[in-house]
C-alpha positions as CSV (number, residue, x, y, z in Angstrom):
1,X,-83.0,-26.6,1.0
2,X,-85.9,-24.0,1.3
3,X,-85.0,-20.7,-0.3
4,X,-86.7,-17.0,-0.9
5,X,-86.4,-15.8,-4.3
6,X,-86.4,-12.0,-5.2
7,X,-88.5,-12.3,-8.3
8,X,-89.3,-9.7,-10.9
9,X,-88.7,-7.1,-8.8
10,X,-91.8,-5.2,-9.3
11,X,-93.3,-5.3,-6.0
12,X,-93.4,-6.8,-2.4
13,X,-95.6,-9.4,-3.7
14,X,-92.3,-10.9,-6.0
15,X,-90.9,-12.9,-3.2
16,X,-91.2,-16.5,-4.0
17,X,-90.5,-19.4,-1.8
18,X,-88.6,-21.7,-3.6
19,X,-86.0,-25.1,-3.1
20,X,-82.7,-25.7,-4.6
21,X,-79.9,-27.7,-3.7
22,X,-77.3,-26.6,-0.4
23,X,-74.4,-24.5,-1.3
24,X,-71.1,-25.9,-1.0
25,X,-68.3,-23.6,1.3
26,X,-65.7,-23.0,-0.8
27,X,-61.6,-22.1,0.1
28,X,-61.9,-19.2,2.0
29,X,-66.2,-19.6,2.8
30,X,-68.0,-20.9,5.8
31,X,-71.4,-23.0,5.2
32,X,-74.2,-20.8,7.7
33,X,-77.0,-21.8,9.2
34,X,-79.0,-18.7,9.5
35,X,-81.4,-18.7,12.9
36,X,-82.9,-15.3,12.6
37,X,-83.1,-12.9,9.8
38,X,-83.5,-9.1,10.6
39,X,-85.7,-7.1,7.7
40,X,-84.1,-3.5,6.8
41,X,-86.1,-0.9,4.2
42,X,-83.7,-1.4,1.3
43,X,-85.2,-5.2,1.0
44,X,-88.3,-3.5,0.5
45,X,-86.6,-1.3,-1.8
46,X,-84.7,-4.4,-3.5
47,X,-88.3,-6.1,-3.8
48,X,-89.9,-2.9,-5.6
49,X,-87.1,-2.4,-7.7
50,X,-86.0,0.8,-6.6
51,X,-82.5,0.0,-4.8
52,X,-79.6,0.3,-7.5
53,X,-79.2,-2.1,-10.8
54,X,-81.9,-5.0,-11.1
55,X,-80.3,-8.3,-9.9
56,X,-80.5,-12.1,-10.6
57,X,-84.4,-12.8,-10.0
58,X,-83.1,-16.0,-8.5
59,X,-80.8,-13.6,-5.3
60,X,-81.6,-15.2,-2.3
61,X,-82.4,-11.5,-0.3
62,X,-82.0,-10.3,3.4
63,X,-78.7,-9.2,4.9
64,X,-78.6,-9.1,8.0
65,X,-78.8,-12.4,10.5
66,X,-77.3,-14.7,12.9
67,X,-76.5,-18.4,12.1
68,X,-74.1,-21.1,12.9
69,X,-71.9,-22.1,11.1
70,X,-72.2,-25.8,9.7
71,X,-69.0,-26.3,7.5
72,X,-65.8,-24.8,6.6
73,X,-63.8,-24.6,3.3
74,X,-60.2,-25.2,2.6
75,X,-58.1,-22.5,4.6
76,X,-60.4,-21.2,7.2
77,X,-59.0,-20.5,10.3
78,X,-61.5,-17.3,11.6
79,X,-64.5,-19.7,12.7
80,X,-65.3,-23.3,13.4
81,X,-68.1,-25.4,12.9
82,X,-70.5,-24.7,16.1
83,X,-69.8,-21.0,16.3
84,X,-72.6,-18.6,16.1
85,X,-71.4,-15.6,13.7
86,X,-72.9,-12.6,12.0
87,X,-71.5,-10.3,9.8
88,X,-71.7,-6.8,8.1
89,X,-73.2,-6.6,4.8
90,X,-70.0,-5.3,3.3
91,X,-68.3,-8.6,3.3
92,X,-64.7,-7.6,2.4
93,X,-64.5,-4.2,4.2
94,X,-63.3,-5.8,7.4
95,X,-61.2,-2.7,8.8
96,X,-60.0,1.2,7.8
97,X,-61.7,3.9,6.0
98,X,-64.4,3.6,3.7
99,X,-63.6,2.1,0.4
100,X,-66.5,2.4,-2.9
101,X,-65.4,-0.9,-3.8
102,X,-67.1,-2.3,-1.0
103,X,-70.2,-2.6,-2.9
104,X,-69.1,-5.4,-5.4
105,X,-69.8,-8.2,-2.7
106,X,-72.7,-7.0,-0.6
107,X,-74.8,-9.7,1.1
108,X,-78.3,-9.8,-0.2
109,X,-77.6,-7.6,-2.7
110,X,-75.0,-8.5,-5.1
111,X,-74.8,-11.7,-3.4
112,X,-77.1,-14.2,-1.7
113,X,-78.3,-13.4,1.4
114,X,-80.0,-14.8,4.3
115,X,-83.3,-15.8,3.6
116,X,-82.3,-19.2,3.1
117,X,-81.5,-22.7,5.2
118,X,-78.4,-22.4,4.2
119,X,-76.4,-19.8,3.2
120,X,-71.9,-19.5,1.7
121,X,-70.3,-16.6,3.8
122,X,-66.8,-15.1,3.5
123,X,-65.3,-16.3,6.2
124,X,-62.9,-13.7,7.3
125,X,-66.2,-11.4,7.5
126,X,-67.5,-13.4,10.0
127,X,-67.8,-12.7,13.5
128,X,-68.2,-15.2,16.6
129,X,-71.3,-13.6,18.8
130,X,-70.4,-13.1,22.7
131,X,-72.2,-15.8,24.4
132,X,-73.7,-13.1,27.0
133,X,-75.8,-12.0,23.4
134,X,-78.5,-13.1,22.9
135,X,-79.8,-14.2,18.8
136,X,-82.8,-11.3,18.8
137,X,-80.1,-9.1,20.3
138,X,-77.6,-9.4,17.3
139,X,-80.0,-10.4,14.3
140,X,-81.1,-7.0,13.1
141,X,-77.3,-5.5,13.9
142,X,-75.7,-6.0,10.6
143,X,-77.4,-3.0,9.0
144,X,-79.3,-0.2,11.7
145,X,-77.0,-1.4,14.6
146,X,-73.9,-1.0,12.9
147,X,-74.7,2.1,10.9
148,X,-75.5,3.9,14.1
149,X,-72.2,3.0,15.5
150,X,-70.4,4.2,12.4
151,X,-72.0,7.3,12.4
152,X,-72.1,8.4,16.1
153,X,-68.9,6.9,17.0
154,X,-66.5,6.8,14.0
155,X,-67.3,9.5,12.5
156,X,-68.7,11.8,14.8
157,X,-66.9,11.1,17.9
158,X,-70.0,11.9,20.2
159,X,-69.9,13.2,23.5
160,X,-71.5,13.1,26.7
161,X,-73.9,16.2,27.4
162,X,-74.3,16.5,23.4
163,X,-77.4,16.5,21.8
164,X,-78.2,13.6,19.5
165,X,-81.1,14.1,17.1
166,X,-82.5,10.6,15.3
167,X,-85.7,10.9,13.1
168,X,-88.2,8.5,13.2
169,X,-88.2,5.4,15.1
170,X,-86.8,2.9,12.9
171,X,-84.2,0.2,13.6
172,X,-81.2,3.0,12.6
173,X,-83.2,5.6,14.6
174,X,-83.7,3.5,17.6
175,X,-79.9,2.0,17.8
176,X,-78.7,5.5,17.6
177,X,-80.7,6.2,20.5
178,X,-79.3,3.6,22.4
179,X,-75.5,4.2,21.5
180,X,-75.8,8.0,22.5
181,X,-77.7,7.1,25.8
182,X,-74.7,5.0,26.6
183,X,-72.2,7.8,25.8
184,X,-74.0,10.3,27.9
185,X,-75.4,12.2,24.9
186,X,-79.0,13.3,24.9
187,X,-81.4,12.7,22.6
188,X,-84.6,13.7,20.8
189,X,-86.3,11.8,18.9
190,X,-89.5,12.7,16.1
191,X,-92.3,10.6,15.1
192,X,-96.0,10.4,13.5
193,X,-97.6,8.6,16.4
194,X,-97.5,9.4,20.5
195,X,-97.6,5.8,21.1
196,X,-93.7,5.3,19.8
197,X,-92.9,8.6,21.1
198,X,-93.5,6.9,25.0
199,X,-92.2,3.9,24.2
200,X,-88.6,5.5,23.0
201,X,-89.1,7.8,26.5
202,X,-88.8,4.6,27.6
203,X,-86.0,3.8,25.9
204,X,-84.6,6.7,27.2
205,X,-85.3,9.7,25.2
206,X,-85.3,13.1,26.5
207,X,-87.1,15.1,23.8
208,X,-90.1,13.5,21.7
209,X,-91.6,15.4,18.9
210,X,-94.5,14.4,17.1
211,X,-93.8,15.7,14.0
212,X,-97.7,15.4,12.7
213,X,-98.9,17.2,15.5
214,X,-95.9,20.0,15.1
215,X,-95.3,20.1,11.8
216,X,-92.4,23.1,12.2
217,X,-90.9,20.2,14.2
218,X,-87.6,21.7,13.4
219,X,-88.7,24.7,15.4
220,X,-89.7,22.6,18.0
221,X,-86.2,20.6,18.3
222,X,-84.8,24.2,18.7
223,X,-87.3,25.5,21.5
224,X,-86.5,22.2,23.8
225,X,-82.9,22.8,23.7
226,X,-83.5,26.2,24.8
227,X,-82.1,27.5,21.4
228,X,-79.0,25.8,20.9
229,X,-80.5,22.8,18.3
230,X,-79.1,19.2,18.0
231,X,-75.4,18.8,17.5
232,X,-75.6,15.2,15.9
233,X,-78.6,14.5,13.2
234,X,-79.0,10.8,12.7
235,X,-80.7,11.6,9.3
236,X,-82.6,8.7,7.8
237,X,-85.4,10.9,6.3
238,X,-84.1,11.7,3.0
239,X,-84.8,14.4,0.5
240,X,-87.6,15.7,1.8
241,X,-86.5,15.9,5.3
242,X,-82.5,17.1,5.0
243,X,-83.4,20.9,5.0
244,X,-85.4,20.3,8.4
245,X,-82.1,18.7,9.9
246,X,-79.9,21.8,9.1
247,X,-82.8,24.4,11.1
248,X,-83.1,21.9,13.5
249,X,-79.2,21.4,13.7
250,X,-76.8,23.6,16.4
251,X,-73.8,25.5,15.6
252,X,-70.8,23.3,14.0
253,X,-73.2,20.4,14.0
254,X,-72.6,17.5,11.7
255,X,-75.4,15.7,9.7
256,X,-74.8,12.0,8.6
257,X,-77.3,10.7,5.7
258,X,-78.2,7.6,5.8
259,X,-80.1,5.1,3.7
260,X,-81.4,5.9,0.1
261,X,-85.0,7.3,0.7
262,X,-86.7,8.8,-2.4
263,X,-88.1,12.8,-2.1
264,X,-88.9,15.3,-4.4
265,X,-86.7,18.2,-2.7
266,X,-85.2,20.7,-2.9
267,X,-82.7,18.5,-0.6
268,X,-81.1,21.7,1.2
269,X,-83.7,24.8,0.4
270,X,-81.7,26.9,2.8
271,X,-78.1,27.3,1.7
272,X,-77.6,30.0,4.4
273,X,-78.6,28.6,7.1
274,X,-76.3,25.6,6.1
275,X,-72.9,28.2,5.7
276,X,-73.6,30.1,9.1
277,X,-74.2,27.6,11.4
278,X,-71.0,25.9,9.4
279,X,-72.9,22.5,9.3
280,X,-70.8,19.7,7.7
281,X,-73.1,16.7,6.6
282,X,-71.8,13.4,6.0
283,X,-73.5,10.3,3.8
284,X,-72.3,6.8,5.1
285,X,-73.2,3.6,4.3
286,X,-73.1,0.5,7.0
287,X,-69.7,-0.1,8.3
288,X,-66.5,-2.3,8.6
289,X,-66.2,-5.7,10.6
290,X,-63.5,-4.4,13.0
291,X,-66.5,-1.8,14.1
292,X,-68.8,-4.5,14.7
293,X,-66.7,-6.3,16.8
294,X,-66.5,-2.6,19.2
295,X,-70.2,-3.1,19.0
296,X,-70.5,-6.0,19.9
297,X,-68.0,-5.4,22.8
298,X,-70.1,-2.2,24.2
299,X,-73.2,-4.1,24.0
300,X,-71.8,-7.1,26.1
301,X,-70.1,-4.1,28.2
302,X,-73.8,-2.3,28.8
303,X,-75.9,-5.1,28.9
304,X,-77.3,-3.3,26.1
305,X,-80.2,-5.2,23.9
306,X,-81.8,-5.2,20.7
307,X,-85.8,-3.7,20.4
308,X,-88.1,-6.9,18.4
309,X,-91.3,-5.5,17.3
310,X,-92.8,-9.1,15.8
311,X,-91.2,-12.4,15.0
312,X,-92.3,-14.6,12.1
313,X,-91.8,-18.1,11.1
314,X,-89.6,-18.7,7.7
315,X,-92.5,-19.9,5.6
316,X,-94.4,-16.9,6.6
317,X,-91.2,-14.4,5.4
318,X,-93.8,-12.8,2.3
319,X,-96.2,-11.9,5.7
320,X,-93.4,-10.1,7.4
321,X,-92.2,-8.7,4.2
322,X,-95.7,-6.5,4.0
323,X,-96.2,-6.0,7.8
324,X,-92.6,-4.3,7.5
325,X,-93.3,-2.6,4.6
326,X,-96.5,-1.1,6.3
327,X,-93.8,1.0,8.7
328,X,-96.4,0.3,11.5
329,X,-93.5,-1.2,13.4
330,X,-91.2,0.1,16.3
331,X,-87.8,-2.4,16.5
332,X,-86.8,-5.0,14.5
333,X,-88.9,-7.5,12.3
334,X,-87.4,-10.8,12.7
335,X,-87.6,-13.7,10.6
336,X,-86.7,-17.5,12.8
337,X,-86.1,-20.4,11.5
C-alpha cells in the first residue's frame, strides 16, 4: 500500500512517500480505509520535531480522518465492514474523566496514523458517521472539533448570552465559534488579517479584532463588551498570548489552554489581575469518544458543517503539509484519497 513516512524529524521537508505491505486487523482492530485526512499544527510540530519524544522515523502520521472500514478482527462487534467511522485520537479514552494514560496509544503519534491506504484501528474507538454528515464535515473533527466541544461544553458548561472569546481563526478557534453560536453564546474572535475577520462575521461572529491593527487587543475585547470581558477564552495562543486572555477575560471567567504552542513568556505577567477577577484556567487535551458521539449528534441536530479551506490529492500530502504550515489558511486542510 502507499504510505507517508515521518522521517528524521527535522523539518516539514521529512515526509516521505513510501510503500509497504497492508496491515492485518487484529482481535479487537478494524482494517480502515481512510477517505480524507484532516491536517492539525501538532503534525507540523511532529514533522519539526518539536511535539514530545522523537518517534519511529517509519510512523505513518496524521490523526484525524474518515474511512471505511474494510475488515474486522476476531471479536469485533462495534463496526462492520461498510461502515464509515472516525475516531478521537485518544484511542482508549472512550468515556469519563480525563485519564494521563491516555497518551500511550495516540493515533499518529505513538501509533500509526492516517496518512496511509490503509490503516489498523481499535475498534471500540471507532465511531459509525450519521449518514446526514457529510466526509469534509467529519474529517478534520477528531482534533479542533472535538477539543472545542470538550472545552465549551464539558468543561465549561457554556451558556446562552455568555461571551465566548476564540483566538485566531484556526480549525479549534473556528469550531469553537460554531458550538457557542449554537448554544446562544456570543463570540469574538481576533485575527492578523481583515479578510478572516469577515469571513468568521460570516460565520457568525459578533466581535472581530484585528489584533495587528490593535495590538492592546485585549483592551479592545473589553471596550466591545462594554466593560465586562469574555467569560470563556478558547486559548490556542500559548505562552505569549495567556496573559492577554486573563485582561481580556470577565469576572469568574475560565481559560482553557489548548495545544502546545512554544513562547518565550512570562506566561501570566499579571498575577493580580488573575486573583481578582478569580480566573480559573484549565489545559485540556482532545477528548473522549462518548463526547464525539454528542458531537456528532448536535451537528446532525444543527445542520451544522465543517469550514474546508483547500483539498489535496494523497500523493500531493508534502504540498499540503507546507501550505498548512504557512498558517495562510482559514478551515481545514484536507487530504482525499
Amino acid at each position: 500500500m502507499k504510505a507517508f513516512h515521518i522521517g528524521a524529524q527535522n523539518g516539514i521537508s521529512g515526509l516521505v512517500a513510501t510503500t509497504r505491505p497492508a496491515p492485518v486487523a487484529g482481535p479487537g482492530e478494524a482494517l480502515v480505509a481512510p477517505r480524507l485526512v484532516g491536517l492539525i499544527s501538532r503534525d507540523v510540530q511532529l514533522l519539526r520535531g518539536t511535539y514530545g519524544a522523537r518517534q519511529p522515523e517509519t510512523r505513518i502520521p496524521m490523526s484525524e480522518g474518515v474511512g471505511e472500514v474494510v475488515a474486522i478482527g476476531a471479536g469485533v462487534t462495534e463496526v462492520s465492514v461498510g461502515d464509515r467511522v472516525v475516531c478521537g485520537h485518544f484511542a482508549t479514552w472512550l468515556d469519563g474523566p480525563f485519564r494521563s494514560d491516555v497518551f500511550a496509544h495516540d493515533i499518529g503519534i505513538t501509533h500509526d496514523g492516517w496518512l496511509a491506504e490503509r490503516v489498523v484501528l481499535p475498534a471500540a474507538a471507532l465511531i459509525r458517521v450519521p449518514d446526514a454528515l457529510a466526509d469534509a464535515d467529519v474529517a478534520g473533527l477528531a482534533s479542533a472539533g472535538l477539543t472545542a466541544w470538550n472545552a465549551l461544553v464539558e468543561i465549561c458548561r457554556v451558556e446562552a448570552g455568555e461571551t465566548v472569546l476564540c483566538l485566531g481563526t484556526g480549525s479549534v478557534a473556528l469550531a469553537a465559534l460554531k458550538i457557542a453560536k449554537l448554544r446562544g453564546a456570543r463570540v469574538a474572535i481576533t485575527s492578523s488579517q481583515d479578510a478572516k475577520l469577515e469571513t468568521a462575521r460570516s460565520l457568525g461572529a459578533d466581535i472581530t479584532v484585528n489584533y495587528r491593527t490593535s495590538p492592546d487587543w485585549a483592551a479592545e475585547v473589553i471596550a466591545q463588551t462594554e466593560g465586562k470581558g469574555a467569560d470563556i477564552v478558547i486559548e490556542t495562543g500559548g505562552v505569549d498570548t495567556l496573559g492577554h486572555s486573563i485582561a481580556a477575560a470577565a469576572i469568574n471567567a475560565r481559560i482553557i489552554v489548548i495545544g502546545v504552542s512554544p513562547g518565550e513568556g512570562p506566561a501570566i505577567p499579571d498575577y493580580l489581575s488573575l486573583i481578582t477577577k478569580n480566573v480559573t484556567i484549565r489545559g485540556i487535551a482532545n477528548g473522549s469518544r462518548a463526547m464525539f458521539v454528542d458531537l456528532l449528534d448536535a451537528m446532525v441536530a444543527n445542520r451544522m458543517t465543517t469550514v474546508v479551506d483547500r483539498t489535496f490529492a494523497f500523493d500531493d500530502a508534502p504540498d499540503a503539509v507546507r501550505y498548512f504550515a504557512a498558517a495562510g489558511h482559514l478551515g481545514k486542510v484536507i487530504i482525499t484519497f
